[in-house]
N, C-alpha and C positions, 0 to 999 in steps of 0.2 A: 417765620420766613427765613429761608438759606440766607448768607452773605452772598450767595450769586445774583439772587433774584432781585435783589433791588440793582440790577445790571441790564434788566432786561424791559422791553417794551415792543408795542403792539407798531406795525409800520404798514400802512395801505401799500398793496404791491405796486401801484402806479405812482407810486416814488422813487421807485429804485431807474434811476437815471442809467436809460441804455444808450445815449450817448451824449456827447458832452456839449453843453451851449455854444450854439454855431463860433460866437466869439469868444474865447477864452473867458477877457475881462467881464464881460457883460453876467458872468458866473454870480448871484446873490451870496452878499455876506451877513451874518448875522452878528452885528458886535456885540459881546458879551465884556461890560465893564462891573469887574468885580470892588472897585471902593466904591460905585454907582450903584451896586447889586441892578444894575439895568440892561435893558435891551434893546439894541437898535435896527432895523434894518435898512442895510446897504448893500452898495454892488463892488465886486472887489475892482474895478476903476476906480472908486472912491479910496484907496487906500494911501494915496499922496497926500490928499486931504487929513488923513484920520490917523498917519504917523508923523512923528514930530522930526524938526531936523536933528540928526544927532543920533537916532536910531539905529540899529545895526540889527540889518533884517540876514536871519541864516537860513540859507538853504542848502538841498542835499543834491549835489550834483549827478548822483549814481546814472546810470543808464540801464536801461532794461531791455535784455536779451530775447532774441524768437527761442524760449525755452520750451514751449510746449510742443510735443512731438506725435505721429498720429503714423500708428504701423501696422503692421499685420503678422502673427506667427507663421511660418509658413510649417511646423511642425501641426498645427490644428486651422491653418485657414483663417484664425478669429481675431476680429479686429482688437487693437493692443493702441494705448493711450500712456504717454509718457511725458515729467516734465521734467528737463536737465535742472538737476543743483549747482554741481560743481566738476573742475576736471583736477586730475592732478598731472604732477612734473612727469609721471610715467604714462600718461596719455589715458587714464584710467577715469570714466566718470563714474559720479553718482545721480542715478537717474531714481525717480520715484514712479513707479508704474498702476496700471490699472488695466485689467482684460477678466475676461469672462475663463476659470478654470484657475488651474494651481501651475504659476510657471517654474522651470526647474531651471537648476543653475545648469550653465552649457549650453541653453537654448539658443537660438536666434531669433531677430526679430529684424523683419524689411522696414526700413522707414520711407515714409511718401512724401516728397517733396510738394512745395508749396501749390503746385498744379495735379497733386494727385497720380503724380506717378513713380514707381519705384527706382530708388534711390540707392543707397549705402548699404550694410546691415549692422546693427548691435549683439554682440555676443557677452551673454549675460552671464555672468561670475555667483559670487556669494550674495547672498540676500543681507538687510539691514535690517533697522526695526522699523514698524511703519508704513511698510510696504517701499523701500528703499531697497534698491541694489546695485552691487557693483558693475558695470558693463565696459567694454570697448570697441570702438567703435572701429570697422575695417579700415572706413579711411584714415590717410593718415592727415589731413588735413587741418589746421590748426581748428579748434572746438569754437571759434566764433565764426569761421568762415564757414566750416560745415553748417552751424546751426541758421544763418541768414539763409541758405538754400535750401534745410529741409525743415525747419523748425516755424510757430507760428505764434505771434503773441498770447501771452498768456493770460486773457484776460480771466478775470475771476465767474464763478460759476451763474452768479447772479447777474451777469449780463450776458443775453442772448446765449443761454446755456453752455457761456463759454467760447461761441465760435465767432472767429473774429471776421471780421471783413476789412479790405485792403486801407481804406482809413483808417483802420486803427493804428495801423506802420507809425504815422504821424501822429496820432491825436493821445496815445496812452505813451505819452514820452512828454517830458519837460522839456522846454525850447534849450535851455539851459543842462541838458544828459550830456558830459564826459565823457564819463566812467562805466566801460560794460563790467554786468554783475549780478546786476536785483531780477528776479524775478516776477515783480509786481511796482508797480508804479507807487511813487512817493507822490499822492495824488492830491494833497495840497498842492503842490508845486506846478501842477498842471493848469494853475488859473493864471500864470503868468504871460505874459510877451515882451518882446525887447523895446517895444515903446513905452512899456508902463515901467519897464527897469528906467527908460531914460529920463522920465519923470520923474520917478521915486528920488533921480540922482540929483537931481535940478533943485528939487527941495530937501537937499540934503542928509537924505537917507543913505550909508553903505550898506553894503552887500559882502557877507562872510560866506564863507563855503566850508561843508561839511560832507563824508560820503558815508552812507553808509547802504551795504547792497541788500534791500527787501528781499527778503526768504520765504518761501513758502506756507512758513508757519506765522507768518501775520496775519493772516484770517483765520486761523484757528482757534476755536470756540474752548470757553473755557469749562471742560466738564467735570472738576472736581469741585466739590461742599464748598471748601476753601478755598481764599485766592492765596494762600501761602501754601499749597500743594500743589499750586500750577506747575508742572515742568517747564520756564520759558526756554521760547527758542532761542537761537544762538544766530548773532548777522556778524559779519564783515564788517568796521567804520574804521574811519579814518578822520580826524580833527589835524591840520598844521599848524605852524608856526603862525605864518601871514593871519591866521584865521582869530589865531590867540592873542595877537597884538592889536587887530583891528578893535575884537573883543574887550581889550583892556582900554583904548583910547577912549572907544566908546563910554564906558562905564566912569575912564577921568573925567569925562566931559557932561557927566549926567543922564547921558543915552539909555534907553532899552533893549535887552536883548530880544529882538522876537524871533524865533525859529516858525521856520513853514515847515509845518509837520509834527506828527509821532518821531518818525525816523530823526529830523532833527535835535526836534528835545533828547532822545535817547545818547546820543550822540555826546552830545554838551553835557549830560547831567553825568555820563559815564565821564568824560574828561576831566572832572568836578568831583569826583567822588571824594575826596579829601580836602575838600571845602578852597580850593586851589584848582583853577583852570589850568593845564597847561597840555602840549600835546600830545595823541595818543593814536595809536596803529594795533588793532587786534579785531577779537573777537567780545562782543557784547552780548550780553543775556541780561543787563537790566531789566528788572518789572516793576513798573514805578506805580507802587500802589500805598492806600494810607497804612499808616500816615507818614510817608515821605515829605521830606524837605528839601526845596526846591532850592540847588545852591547857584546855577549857572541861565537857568531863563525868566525872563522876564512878563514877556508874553508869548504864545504861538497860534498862530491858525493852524487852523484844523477841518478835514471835510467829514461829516457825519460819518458816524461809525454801529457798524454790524453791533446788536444786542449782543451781552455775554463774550465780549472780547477783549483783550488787554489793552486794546487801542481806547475801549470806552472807559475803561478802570483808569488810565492813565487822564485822559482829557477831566472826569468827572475831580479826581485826584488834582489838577492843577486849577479849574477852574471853580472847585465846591459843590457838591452834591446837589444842593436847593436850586441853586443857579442853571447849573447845567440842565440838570431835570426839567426846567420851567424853560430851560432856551431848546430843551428838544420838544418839548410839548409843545410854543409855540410854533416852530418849525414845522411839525406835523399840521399843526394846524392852517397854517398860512402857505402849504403846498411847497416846500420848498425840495427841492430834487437831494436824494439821499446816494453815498455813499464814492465809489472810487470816479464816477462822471458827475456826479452832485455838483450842488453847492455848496460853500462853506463858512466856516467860524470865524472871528479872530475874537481871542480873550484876552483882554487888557486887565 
């Protein structure tokens, strides 16, 4: 057997959560407690109850942009699919495309705004690797204000083949999004509400904040033998001050740190990489796989994750192979809704 393949499992398609429990909280949790090696099931409402006072819960405050875009060549007529990455200082983005034919640098492409009718255009530069290229956009308009007008959530392909409908605006966003930037939702995060923060406050739990912006390459499967041949992707994060100190009070006071999320953990364990918290603004490609040691979290939830991804390598990696295995088997088993609208984990 490859070192992939024990990454991978069988999932009934009427799991895969095409939209998210009418109420946030009312989302199932599965506690996995690792000195227990047990398993419980709860609802993440219950999470007041099941963190202690003195905990120091992080979340990723990122925000997620309408990056997914929907055009036409008017050089061949044919529909043209595009999701923005990033822009830079010279007004230049990097978009990742998808159409039928070989596009050439210099082209154009009409984008359709949110009602279907045309819009701006993209004139498209040098190619990347990937299917990435460089493009600019006519207008001149600042790159989040065009993209709110012509651009559309970018939900991931495994839900409703991608096409979003107008609640998604609200429901693939954390009540708590800042920060515009990710591409995809830090979708732990999205079981939260600001009653169950004010709970969580009541019994003594803080709240640290972390950013870091979800890239397109977070669903991306991992197709080499080896997981030390992965190329990982590269995100945006940010950890401060306020977040570090909160962090350490916590840890005087015998608290735990739980991150909500991959993105989180990534986040903390990059700031920690020299067995020392402290803060950090760049660029992350952490791939936290074994046997890593785990210097900055203590717990994290977590919402089920795609077979054969770094997301699953990462969770399996903090929570232990046997454990994890046996809390996804029961979860398959006990119907539990998988993936970025699912429900989710926390591992103690």
């Amino acid at each position: 057997m490859s070192e992939l393949a024990q990454y991978d499992y069988e999932l009934p398609r009427h799991l895969i959560a095409q939209a998210p429990a009418p109420h946030r909280t009312d989302a199932r949790l599965l506690v996995v407690d690792r000195a227990r090696n047990s398993l419980a099931h709860k609802h993440v409402r219950d999470l007041p109850e099941i963190l202690r006072p003195g905990d120091c819960l992080v979340l990723n405050d990122t925000r997620v942009i309408p990056a997914r875009l929907i055009g036409f060549r008017p050089r061949t007529g044919g529909r043209w699919e595009g999701l923005f990455l990033e822009a830079d200082d010279q007004g230049l983005w990097r978009v990742m495309c998808k159409t039928r034919g070989k596009l050439r640098p210099g082209e154009t492409v009409t984008l359709l705004n949110a009602v279907g009718e045309e819009d701006t255009r993209l004139h498209l530069g040098p190619p990347e690797a990937g299917g990435v290229w460089i493009a600019r956009p006519e207008s001149e308009e600042e790159p989040l204000a065009l993209l709110e007008r012509v651009g559309r959530v970018p939900l991931p392909p495994y839900i409703r083949k991608g096409e979003m409908v107008e609640a998604d605006r609200r429901q693939y966003q954390t009540v708590y999004a800042r920060k515009p930037g990710a591409v995809a939702a830090p979708t732990a995060g999205l079981h939260f509400t600001e009653p169950l923060f004010g709970r969580l406050k009541e019994q003594g739990t803080v709240l640290g904040w972390v950013t870091l912006h979800v890239g397109a390459g977070t669903f991306r499967p991992i197709d080499t033998d080896s997981l030390s041949d992965h190329p990982m992707h590269s995100e945006w994060a940010q950890l401060g001050q306020e977040t570090v100190d909160r962090i350490a009070a916590c840890r005087a006071r015998g608290g735990r740190v739980v991150a909500v999320g991959s993105t989180s953990v990534r986040v903390l364990e990059t700031a920690a990489d020299d067995g020392t918290l402290k803060p950090f603004t760049g660029k992350t490609d952490l791939f936290i796989r074994p046997p890593y040691r785990f210097r900055a979290v203590d717990a994290m939830m977590t919402n089920f994750h795609l077979p054969r991804t770094t997301l699953l390598v990462l969770v399996r990696t903090f929570g232990g192979d046997e454990l994890i295995g046996r809390a996804y088997e029961q979860a398959i088993r006990e119907e539990y809704r998988f993936y970025s609208y699912g429900d989710a984990m926390l591992i103690l």
